[in-house]
N, C-alpha and C positions, 0 to 999 in steps of 0.2 A: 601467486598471481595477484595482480594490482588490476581494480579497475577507475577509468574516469569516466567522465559524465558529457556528451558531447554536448556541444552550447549553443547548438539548434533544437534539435531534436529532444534531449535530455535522456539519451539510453545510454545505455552502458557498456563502453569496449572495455573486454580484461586483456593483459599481455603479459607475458613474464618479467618481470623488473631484475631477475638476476641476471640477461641476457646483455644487461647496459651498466651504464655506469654515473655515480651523481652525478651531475652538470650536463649530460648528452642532451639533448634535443632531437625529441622524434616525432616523425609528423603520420596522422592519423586520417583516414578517412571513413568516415559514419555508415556502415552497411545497411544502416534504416533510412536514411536522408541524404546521402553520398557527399554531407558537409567535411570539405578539407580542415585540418586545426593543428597546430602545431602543441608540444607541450615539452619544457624541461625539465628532466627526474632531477627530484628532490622532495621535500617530504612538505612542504607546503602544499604543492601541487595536485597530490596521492591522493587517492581513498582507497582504504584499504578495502577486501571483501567482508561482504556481510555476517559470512561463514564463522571469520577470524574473529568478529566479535560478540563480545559475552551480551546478550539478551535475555534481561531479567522478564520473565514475565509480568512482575507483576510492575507497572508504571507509577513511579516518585509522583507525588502529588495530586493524583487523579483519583478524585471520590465517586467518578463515574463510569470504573471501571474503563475497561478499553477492549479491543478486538486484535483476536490474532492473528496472521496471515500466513497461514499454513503454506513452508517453501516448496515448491514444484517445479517445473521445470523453465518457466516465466520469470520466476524471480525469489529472491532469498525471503527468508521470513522476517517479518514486520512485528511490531506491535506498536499500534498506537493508540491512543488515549483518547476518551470521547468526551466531550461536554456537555454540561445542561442544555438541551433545547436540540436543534437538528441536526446531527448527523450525516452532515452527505458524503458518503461514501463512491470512489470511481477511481478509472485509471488515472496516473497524474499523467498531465498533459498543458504542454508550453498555453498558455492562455486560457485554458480553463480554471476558474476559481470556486476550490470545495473543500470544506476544511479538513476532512478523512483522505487526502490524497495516497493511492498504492503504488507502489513504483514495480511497475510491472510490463512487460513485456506482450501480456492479454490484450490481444484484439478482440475476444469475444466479451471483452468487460465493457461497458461503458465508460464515459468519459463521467456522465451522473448516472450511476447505476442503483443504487436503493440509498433510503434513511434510516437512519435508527434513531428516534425519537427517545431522550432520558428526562423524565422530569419527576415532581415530586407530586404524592396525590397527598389528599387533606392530611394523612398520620403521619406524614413525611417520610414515607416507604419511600422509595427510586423505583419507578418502572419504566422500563423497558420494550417499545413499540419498533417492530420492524414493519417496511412497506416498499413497493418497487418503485423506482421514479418518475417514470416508468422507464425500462431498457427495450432494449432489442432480444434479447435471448431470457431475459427474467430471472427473476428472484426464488433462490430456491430454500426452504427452511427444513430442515432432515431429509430430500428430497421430494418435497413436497413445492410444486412451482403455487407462487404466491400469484391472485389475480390484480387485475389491474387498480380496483379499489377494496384491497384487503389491509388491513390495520392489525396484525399477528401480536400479541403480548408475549417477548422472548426472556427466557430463564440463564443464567448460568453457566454456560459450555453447550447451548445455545451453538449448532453447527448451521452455517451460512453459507450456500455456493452462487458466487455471482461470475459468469463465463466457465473459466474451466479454472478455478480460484477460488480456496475455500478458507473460512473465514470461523474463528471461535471465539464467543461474546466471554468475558472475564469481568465478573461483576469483584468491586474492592470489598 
């Protein structure tokens, strides 16, 4: 299965690619946004599934650790890499700007759904602050919903549910 990324919306139709052939041209339309789009098999074009590819846990370059995006039935699993300073975390979505974006199919996630706050204290430890953005459905930490001005200090595998999407902090 191959999927693409439709260029309104930004979700994702899969189809079977043995069913065609290189050079066809087939045309698509978006079952979340009903955008018409054409595209020609070939391997420019493709993405492959998430599934097919190998996801290291642990992130090349990131001394700030990263979060992982436990796969479910929304969307494959993720990991991505946090930086110094604010973390916003939410659905990715055409026009919204946050630098943790999840590619997810959750309606119950927000668009800015929580922070996770990394910085460094006077010994130059890295800690670790989660908080909500505030959302609509909330921030949940072990299953514990986090209040509207709550500032949580989070550990190491650190389990995170924001909608129905769950999330584990991977300190480097």
């Amino acid at each position: 299965m191959k999927r693409i990324l439709c260029p309104k919306c930004e979700n994702y139709l899969s189809f079977d690619e043995t069913k065609y052939s290189e050079g066809q041209s087939l045309v698509f339309v978006c079952e979340h946004c009903g955008k018409q789009f054409s595209i020609r098999i070939g391997k420019t074009k493709m993405k492959a599934t998430r599934k097919e590819e190998e996801l290291n846990e642990k992130v090349e370059g990131s001394e700030f650790g990263s979060i992982i995006v436990v796969e479910n039935v929304f969307g494959y699993k993720q990991i991505l890499p946090l930086q110094e300073g604010d973390n916003i975390i939410g659905r990715r979505c055409v026009g919204t700007t946050i630098n943790t974006p999840i590619e997810t199919g959750d309606m119950s996630m927000d668009r800015r759904h929580c922070i996770i706050n990394v910085k460094r204290n006077k010994q130059g430890e890295i800690i670790y602050t989660l908080r909500d953005a505030p959302s609509l459905t909330g921030t949940f930490l072990m299953n514990d919903i986090l209040g509207d001005k709550d500032r949580i200090r989070i550990n190491d595998g650190a389990i995170i549910t924001i909608g129905a999407t769950t999330l584990i902090l991977r300190i480097s």
